[in-house]
C-alpha positions, 0 to 999 in steps of 0.5 A, a space after each residue: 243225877 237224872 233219872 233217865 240219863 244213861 248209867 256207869 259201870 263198875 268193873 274192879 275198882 274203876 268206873 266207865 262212862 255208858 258206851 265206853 269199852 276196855 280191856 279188862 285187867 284180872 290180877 295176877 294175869 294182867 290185861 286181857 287183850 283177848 277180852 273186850 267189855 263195855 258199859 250198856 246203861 250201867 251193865 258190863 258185858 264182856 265178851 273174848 274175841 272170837 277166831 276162825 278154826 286154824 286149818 293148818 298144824 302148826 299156826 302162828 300168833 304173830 300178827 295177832 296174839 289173840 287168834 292163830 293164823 298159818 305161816 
């Protein structure tokens, strides 16, 4: 491999390519759909999608499972 060629990222037990983004699994709890990570020149970033604040009382996660909207 080349020195100066872009890295992978082990996260788990698998490898992904530099650039490449995914969902991370996390046993017992399964895919988090709520999460994204990506591989940056062998490092992994993750990050939990961010939501805006619900201003009503009782939201819906309908459209969305990972943000609450209002009915």
């Amino acid at each position: 491999m080349q020195a100066d060629a872009p890295r992978a990222c082990r996260f788990g037990r698998r490898w992904y390519l530099n650039n490449e983004s995914w969902h991370p699994s996390v046993p017992p709890f399964g895919e988090m759909k709520c999460i994204l990570c990506w591989c940056v020149s062998g490092e992994t970033h993750c990050q939990r999608q961010e939501c805006p604040a619900s201003a009503c009382a009782s939201p819906a996660t309908r459209d969305n499972p990972c943000c609450a909207k209002c009915r």
